[in-house]
N, CA, C and O atoms as CSV, one atom per row, in Angstrom:
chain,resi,resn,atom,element,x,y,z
A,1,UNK,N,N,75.487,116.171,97.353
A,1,UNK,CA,C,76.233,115.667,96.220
A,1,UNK,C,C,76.429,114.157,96.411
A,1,UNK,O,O,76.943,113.769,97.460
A,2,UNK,N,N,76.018,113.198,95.381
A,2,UNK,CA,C,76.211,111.973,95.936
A,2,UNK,C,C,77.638,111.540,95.260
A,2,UNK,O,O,78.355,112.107,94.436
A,3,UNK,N,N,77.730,110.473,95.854
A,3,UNK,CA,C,79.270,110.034,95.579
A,3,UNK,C,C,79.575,109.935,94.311
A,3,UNK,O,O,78.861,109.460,93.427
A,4,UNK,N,N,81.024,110.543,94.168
A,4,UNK,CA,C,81.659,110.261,92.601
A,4,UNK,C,C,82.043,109.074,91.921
A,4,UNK,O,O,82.123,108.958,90.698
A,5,UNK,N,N,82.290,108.157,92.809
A,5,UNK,CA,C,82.547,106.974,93.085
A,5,UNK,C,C,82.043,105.732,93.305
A,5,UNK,O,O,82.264,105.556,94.503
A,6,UNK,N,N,81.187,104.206,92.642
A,6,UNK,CA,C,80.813,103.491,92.766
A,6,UNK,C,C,80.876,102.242,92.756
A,6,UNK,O,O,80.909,101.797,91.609
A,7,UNK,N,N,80.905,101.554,93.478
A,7,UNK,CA,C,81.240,99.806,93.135
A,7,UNK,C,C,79.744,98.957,92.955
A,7,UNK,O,O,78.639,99.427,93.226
A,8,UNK,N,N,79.966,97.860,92.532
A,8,UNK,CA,C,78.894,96.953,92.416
A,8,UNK,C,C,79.386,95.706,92.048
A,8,UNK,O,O,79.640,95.390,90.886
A,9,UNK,N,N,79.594,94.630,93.522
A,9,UNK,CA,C,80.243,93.165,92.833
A,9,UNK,C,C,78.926,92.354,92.469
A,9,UNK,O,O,77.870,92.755,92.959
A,10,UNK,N,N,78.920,91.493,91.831
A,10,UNK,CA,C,78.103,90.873,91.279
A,10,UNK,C,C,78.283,89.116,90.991
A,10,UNK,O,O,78.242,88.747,89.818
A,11,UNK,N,N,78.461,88.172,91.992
A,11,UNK,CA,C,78.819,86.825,92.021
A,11,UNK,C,C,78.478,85.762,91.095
A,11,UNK,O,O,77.972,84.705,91.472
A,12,UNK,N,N,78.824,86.107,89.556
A,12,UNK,CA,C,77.989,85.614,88.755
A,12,UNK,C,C,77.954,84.483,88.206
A,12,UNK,O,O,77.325,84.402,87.151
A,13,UNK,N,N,78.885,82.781,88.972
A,13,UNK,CA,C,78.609,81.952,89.544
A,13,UNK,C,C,77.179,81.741,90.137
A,13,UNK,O,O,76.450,80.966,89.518
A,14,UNK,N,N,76.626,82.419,91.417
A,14,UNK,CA,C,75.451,82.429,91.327
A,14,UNK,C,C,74.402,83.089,91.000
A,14,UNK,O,O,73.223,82.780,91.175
A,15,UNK,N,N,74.919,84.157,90.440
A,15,UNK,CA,C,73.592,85.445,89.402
A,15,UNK,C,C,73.018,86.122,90.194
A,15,UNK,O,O,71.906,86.629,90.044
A,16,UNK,N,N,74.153,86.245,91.688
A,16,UNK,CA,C,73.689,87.032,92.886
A,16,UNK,C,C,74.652,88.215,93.331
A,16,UNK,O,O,75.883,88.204,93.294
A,17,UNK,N,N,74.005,89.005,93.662
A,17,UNK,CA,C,75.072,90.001,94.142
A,17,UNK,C,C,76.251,89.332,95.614
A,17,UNK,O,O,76.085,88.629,96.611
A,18,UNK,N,N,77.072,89.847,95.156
A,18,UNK,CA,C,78.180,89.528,96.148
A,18,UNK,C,C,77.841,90.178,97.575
A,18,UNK,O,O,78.118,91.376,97.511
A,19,UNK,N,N,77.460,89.913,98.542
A,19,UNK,CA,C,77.177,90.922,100.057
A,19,UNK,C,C,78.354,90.326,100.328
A,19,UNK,O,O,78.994,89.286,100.170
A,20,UNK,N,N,78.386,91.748,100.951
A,20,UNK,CA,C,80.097,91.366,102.243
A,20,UNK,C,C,80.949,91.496,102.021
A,20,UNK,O,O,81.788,91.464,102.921
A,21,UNK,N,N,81.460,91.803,100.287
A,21,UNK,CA,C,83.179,91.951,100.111
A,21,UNK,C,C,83.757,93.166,100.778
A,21,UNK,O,O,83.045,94.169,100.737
A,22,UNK,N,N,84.882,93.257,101.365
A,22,UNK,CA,C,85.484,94.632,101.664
A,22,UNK,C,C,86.148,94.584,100.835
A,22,UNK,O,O,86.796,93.627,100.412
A,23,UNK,N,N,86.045,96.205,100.277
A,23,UNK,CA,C,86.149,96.467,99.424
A,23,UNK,C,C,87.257,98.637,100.060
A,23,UNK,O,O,87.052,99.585,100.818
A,24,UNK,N,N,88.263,98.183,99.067
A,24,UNK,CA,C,89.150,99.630,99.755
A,24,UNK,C,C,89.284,100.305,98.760
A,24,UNK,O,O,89.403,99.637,97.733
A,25,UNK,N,N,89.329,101.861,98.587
A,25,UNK,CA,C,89.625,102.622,97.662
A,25,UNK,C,C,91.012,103.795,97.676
A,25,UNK,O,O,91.376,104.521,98.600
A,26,UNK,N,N,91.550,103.654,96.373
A,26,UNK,CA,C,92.498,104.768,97.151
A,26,UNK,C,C,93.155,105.803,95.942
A,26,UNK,O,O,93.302,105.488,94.761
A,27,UNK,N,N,93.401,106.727,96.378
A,27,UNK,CA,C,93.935,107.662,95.385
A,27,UNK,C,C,95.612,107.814,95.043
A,27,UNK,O,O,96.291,108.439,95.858
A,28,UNK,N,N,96.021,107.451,94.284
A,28,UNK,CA,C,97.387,108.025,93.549
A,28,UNK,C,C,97.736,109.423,94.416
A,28,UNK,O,O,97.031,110.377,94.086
A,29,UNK,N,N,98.652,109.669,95.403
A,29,UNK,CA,C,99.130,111.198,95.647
A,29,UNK,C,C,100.664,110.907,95.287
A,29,UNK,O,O,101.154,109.792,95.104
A,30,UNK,N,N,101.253,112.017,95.230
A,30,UNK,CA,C,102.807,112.692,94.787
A,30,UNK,C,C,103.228,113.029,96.319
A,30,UNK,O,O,102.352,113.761,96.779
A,31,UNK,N,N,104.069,112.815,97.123
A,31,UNK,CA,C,104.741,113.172,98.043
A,31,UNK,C,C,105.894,114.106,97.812
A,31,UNK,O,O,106.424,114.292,96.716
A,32,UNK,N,N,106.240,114.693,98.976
A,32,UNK,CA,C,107.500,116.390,98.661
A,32,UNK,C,C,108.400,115.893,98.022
A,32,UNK,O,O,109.134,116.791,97.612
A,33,UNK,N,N,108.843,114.594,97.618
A,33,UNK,CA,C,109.901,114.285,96.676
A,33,UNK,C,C,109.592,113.912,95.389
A,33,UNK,O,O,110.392,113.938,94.454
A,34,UNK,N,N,108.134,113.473,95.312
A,34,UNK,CA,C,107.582,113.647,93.786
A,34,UNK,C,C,107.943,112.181,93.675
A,34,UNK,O,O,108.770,111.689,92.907
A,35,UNK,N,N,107.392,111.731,94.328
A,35,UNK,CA,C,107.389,110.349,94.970
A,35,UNK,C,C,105.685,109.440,94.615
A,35,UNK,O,O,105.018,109.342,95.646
A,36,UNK,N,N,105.241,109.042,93.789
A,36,UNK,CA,C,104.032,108.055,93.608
A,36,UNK,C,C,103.668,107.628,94.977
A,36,UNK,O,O,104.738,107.415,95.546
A,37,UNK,N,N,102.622,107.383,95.840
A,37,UNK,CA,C,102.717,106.397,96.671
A,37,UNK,C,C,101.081,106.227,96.576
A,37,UNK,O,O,100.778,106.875,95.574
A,38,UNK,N,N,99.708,105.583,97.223
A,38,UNK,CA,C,98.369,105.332,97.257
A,38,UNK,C,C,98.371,105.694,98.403
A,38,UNK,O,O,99.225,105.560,99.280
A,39,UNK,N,N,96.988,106.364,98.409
A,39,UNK,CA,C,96.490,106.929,99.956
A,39,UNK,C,C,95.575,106.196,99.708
A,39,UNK,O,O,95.134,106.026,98.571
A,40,UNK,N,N,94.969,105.421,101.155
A,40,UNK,CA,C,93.905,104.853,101.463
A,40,UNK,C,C,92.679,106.569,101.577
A,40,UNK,O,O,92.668,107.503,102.379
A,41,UNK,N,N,91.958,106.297,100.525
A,41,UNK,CA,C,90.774,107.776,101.055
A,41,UNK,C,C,89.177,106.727,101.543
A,41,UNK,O,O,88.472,107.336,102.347
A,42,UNK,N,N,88.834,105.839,101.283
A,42,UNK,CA,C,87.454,104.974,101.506
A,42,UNK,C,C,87.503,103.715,101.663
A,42,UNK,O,O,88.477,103.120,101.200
A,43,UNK,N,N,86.579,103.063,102.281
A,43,UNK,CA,C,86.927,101.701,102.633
A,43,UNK,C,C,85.500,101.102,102.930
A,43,UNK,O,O,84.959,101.884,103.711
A,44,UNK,N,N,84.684,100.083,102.652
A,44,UNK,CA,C,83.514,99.996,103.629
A,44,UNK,C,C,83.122,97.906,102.742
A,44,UNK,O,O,83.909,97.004,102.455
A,45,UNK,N,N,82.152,97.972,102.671
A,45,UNK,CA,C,81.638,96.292,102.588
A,45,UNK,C,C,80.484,96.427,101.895
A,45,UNK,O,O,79.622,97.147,102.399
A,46,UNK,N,N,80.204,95.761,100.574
A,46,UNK,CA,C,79.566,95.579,99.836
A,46,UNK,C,C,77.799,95.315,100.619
A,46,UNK,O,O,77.800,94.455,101.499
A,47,UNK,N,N,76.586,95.906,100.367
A,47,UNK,CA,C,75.592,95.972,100.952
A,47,UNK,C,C,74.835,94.520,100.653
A,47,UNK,O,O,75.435,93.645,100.027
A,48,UNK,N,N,73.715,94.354,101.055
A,48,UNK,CA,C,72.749,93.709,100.375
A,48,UNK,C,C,72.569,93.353,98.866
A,48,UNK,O,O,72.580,92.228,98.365
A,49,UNK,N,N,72.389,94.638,98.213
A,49,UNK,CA,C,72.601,94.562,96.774
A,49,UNK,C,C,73.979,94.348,96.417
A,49,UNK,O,O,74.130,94.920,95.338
A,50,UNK,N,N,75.138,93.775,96.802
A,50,UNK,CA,C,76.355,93.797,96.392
A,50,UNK,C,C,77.168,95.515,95.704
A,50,UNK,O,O,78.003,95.801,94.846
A,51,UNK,N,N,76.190,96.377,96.834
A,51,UNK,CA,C,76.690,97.831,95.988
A,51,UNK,C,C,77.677,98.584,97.449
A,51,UNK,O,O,77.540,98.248,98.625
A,52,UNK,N,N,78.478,99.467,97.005
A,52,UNK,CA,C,78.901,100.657,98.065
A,52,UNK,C,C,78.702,101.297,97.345
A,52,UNK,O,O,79.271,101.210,96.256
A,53,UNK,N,N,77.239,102.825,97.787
A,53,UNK,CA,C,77.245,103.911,96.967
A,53,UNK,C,C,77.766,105.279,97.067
A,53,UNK,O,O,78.037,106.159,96.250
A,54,UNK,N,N,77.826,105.131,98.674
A,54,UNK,CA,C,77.834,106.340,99.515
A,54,UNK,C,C,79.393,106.930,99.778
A,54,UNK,O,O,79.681,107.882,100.502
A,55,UNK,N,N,80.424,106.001,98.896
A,55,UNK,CA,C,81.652,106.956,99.452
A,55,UNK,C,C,82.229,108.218,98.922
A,55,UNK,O,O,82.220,108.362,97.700
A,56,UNK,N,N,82.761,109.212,99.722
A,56,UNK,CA,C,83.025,110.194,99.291
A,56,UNK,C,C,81.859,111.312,99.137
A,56,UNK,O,O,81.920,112.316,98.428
A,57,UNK,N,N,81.125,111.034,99.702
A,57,UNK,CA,C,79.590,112.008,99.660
A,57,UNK,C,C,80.309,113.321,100.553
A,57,UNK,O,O,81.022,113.335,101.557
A,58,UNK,N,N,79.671,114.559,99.542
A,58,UNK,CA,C,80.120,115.349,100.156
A,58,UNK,C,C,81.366,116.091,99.793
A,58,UNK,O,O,81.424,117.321,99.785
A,59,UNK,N,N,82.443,115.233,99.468
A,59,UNK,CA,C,83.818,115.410,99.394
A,59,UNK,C,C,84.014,115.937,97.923
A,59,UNK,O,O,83.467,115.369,96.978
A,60,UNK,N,N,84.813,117.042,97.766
A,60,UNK,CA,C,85.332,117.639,96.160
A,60,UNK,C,C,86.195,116.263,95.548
A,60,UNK,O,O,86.981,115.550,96.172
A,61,UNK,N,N,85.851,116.175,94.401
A,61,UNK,CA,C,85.807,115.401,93.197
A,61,UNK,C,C,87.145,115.697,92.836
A,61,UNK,O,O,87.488,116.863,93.030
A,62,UNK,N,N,88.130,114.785,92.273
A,62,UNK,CA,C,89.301,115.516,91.995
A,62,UNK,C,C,89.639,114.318,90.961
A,62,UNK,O,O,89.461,113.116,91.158
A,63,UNK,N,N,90.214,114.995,89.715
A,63,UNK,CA,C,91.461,113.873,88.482
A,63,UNK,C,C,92.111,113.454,89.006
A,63,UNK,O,O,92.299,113.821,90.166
A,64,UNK,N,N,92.657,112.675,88.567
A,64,UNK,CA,C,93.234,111.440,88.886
A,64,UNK,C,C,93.310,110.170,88.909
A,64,UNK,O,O,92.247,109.556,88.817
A,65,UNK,N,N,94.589,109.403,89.038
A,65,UNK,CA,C,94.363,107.994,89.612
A,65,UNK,C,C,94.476,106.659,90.314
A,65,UNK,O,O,95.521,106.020,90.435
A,66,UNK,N,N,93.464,106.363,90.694
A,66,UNK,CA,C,92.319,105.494,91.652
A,66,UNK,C,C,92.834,104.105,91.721
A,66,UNK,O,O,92.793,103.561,90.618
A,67,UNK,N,N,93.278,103.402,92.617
A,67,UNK,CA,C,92.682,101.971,93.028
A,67,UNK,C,C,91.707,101.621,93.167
A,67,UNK,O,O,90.951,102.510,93.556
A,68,UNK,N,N,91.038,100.203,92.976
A,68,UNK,CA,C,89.907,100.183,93.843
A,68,UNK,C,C,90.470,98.665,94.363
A,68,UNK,O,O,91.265,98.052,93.651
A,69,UNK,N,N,90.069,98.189,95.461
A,69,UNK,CA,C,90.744,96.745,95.769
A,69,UNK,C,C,89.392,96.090,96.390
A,69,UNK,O,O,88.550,96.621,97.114
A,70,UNK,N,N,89.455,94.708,95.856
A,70,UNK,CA,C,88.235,94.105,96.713
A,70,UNK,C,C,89.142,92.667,97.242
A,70,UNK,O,O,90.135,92.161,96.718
A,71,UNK,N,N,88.365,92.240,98.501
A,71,UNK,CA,C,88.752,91.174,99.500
A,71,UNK,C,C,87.771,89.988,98.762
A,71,UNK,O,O,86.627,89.831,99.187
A,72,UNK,N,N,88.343,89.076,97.509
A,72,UNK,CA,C,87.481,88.077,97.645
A,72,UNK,C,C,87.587,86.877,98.159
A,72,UNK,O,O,86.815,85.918,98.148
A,73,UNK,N,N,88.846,87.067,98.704
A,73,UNK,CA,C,89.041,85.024,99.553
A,73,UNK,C,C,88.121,85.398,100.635
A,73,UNK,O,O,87.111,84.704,100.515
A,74,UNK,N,N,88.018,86.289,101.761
A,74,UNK,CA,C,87.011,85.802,102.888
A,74,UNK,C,C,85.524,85.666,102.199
A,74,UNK,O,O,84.548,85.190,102.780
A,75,UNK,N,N,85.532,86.234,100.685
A,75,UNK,CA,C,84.152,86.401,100.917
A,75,UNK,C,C,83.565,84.952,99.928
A,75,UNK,O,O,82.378,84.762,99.661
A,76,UNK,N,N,84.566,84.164,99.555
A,76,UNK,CA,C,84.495,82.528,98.672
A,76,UNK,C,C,84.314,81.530,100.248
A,76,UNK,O,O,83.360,80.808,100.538
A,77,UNK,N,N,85.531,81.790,101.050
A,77,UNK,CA,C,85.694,81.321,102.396
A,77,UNK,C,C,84.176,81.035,102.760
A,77,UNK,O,O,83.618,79.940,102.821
A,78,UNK,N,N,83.553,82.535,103.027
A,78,UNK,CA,C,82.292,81.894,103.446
A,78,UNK,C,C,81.397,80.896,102.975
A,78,UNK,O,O,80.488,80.523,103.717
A,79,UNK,N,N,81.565,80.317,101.604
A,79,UNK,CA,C,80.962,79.994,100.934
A,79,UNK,C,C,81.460,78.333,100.925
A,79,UNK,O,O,80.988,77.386,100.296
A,80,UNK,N,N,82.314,78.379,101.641
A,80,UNK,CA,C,83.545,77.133,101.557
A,80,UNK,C,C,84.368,76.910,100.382
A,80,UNK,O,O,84.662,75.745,100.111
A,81,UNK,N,N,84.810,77.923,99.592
A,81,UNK,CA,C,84.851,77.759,98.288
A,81,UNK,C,C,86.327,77.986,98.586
A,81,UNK,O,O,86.412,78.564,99.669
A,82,UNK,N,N,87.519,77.759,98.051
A,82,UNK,CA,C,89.553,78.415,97.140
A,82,UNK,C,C,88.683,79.466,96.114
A,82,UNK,O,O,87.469,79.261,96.083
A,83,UNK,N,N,89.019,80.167,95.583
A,83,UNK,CA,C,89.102,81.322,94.884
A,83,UNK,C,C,90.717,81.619,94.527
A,83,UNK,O,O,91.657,81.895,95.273
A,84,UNK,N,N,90.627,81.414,92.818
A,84,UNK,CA,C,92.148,81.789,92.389
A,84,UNK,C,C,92.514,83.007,92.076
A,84,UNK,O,O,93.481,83.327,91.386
A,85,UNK,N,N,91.662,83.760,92.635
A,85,UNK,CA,C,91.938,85.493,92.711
A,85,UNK,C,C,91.579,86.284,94.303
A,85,UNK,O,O,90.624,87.050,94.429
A,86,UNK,N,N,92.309,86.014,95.179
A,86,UNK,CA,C,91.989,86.406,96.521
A,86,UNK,C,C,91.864,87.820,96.688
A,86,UNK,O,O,90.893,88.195,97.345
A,87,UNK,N,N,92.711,88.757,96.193
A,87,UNK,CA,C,92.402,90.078,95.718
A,87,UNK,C,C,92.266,90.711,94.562
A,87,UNK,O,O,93.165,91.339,94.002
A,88,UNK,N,N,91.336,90.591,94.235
A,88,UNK,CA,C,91.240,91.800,92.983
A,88,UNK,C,C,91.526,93.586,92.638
A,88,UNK,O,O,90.645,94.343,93.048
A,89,UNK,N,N,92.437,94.058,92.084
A,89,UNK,CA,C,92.619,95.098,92.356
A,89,UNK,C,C,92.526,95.879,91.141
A,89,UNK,O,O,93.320,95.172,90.520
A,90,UNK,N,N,92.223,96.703,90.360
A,90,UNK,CA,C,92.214,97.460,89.191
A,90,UNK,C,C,91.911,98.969,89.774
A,90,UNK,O,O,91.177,99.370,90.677
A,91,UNK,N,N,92.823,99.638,88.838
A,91,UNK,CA,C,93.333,100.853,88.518
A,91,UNK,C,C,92.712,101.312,87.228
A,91,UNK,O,O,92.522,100.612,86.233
A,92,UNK,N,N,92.351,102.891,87.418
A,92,UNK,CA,C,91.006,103.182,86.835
A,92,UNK,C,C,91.351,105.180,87.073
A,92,UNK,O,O,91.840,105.707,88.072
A,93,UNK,N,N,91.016,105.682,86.140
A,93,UNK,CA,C,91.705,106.969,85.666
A,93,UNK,C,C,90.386,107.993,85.774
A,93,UNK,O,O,89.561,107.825,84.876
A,94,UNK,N,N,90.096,108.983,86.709
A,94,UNK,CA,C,89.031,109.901,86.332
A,94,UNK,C,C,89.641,111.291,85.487
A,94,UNK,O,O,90.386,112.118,86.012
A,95,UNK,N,N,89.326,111.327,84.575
A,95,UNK,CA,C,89.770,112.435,84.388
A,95,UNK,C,C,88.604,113.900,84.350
A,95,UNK,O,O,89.073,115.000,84.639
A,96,UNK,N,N,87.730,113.827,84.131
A,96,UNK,CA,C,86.857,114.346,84.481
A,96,UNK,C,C,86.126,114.139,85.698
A,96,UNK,O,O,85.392,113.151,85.726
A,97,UNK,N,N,86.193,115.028,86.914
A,97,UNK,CA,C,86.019,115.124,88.247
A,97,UNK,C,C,84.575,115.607,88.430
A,97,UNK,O,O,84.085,115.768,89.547
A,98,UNK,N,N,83.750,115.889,87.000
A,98,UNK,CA,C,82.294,116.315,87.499
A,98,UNK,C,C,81.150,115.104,86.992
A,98,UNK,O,O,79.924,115.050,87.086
A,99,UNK,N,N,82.154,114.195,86.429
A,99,UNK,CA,C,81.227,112.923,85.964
A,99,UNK,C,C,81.119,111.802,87.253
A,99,UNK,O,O,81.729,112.025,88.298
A,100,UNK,N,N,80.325,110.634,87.085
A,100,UNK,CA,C,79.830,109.768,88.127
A,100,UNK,C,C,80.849,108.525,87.591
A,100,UNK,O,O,80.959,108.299,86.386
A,101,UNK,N,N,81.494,107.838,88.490
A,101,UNK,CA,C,82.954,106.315,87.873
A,101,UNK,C,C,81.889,105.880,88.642
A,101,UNK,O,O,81.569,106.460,89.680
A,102,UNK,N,N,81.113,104.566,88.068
A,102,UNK,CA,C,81.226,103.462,88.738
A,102,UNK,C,C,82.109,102.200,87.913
A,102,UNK,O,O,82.391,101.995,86.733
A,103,UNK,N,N,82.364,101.512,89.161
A,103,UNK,CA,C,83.590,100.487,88.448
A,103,UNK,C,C,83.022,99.118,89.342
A,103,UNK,O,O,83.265,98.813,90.509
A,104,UNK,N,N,82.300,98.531,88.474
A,104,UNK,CA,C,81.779,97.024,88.976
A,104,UNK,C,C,83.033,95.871,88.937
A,104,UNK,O,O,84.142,95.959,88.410
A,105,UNK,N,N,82.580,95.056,89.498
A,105,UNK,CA,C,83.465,93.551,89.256
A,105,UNK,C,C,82.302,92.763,89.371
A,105,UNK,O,O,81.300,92.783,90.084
A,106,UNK,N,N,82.872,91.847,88.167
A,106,UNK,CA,C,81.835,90.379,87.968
A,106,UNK,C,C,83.255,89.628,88.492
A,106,UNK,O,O,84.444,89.723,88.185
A,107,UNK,N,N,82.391,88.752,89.547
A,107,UNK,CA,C,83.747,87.453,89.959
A,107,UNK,C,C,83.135,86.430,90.163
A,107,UNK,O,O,81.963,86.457,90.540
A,108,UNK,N,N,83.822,85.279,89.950
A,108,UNK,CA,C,83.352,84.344,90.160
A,108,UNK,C,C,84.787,83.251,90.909
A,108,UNK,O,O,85.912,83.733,90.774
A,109,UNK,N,N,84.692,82.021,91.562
A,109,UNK,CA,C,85.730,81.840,92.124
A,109,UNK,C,C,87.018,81.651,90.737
A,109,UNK,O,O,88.147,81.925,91.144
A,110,UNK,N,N,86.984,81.417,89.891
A,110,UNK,CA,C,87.924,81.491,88.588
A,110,UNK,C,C,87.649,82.525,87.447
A,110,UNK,O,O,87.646,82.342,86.230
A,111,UNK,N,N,87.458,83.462,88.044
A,111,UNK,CA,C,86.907,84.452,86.755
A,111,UNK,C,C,86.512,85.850,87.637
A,111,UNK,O,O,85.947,86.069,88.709
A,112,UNK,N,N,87.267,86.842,86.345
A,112,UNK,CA,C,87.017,88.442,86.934
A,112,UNK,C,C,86.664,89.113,86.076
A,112,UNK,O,O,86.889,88.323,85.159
A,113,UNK,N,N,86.197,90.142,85.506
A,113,UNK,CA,C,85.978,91.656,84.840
A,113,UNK,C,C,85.017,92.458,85.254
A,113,UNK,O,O,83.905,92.196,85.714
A,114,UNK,N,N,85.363,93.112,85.119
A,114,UNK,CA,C,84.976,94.982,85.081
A,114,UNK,C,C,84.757,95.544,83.630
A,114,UNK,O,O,85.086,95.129,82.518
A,115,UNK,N,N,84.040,96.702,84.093
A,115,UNK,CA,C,84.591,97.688,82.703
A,115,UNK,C,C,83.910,99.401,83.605
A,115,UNK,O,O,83.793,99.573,84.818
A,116,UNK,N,N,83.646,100.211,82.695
A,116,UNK,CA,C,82.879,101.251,83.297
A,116,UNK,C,C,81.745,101.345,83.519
A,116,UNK,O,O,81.129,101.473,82.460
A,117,UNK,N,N,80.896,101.353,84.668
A,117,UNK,CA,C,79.560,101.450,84.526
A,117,UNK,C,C,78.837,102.893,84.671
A,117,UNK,O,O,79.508,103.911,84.842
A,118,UNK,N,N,77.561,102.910,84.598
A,118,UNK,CA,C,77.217,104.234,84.451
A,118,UNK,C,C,76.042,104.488,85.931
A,118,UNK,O,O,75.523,105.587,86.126
């Protein structure tokens, strides 16, 4: 089963994929008091192609909702660049657990969006 779950940054400043962002994922759980809190469930660093495809392989699919957080000051840093968005973070709803989320970010050091990808 491949992952339910997909990222893809895309540095579009230079019309290159982003390598290297860490990038964390996490799920919305309810604690015994019915308490909101985020569980860290995946975590890993943007590939070559600026993709993580592989998380959650394996793992039952479940509703709900998702963080996804990406690290972009170390990854401008390398570049020698300030970046006025050091973390990017968006929140993102599956409600159907047998479909494929990918959730890209276009960044650039002054500029962000997403939307759903397929």
């Amino acid at each position: 089963m491949a992952s339910p779950i997909t990222t893809h940054v895309l540095d579009t400043n230079l019309g290159k994929p982003a390598v290297g962002v860490a990038v964390v994922l996490y799920k919305q759980v309810v604690d015994n008091n019915g308490k909101k809190e985020l569980q860290e469930i995946a975590s890993g660093e943007t590939n070559s192609d600026g993709r993580i495809v592989d998380w959650l392989e394996g793992q039952q699919r479940e509703a709900g909702i998702y963080r996804i957080e990406f690290a972009t000051d170390p990854y401008f840093e390398k570049q020698g660049k300030t970046c006025f968005y050091p973390t990017v973070t968006f929140d993102f709803r599956i409600e159907n657990p047998d479909e494929h989320y990918h959730v890209p970010l276009l960044v650039s050091a002054y500029a962000i969006s997403t939307y759903r990808g397929s």
